[in-house]
C-alpha positions as CSV (number, residue, x, y, z in Angstrom):
1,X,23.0,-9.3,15.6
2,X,24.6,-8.2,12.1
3,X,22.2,-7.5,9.3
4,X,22.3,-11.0,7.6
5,X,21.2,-12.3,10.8
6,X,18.1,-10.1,10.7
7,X,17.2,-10.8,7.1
8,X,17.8,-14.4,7.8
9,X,15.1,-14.0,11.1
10,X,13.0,-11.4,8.9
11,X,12.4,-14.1,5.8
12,X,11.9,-17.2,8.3
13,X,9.1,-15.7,10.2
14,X,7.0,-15.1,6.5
15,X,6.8,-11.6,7.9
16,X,8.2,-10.3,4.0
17,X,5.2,-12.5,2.5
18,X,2.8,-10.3,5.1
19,X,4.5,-7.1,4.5
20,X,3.8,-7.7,0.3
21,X,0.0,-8.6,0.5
22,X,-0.4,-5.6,2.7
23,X,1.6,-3.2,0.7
24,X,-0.8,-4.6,-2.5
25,X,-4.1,-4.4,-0.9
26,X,-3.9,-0.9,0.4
27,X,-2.1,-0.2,-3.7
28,X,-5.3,-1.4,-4.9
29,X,-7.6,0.5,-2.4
30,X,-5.8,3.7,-3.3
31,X,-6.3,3.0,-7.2
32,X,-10.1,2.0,-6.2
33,X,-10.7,5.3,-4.6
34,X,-8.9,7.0,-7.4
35,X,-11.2,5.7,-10.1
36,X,-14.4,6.3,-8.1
37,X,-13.6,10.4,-7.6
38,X,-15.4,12.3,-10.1
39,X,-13.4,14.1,-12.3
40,X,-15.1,17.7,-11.5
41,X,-17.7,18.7,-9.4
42,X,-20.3,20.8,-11.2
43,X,-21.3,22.8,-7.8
44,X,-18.1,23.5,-6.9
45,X,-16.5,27.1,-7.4
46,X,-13.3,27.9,-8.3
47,X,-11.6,30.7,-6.7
């Protein structure tokens, strides 16, 4: 099969629609968990 026919398949079976609302809900978690690590630990030592 030549690539059109792939992007053709790849777009029909809403697989691009399910790739995009994954790729944005794990870019949120990551900016969630970014926000909620303190910005310095007060018992931690630096070496």
């Amino acid at each position: 099969m030549d690539e059109r026919g792939l992007w053709a398949l790849f777009c029909r079976t809403g697989l691009p629609e399910a790739y995009l609302a994954l790729a944005g809900q794990r870019r949120e978690e990551r900016e969630r968990a970014e926000l909620a690590r303190p910005a310095f630990r007060a018992n931690e030592r630096k070496v």
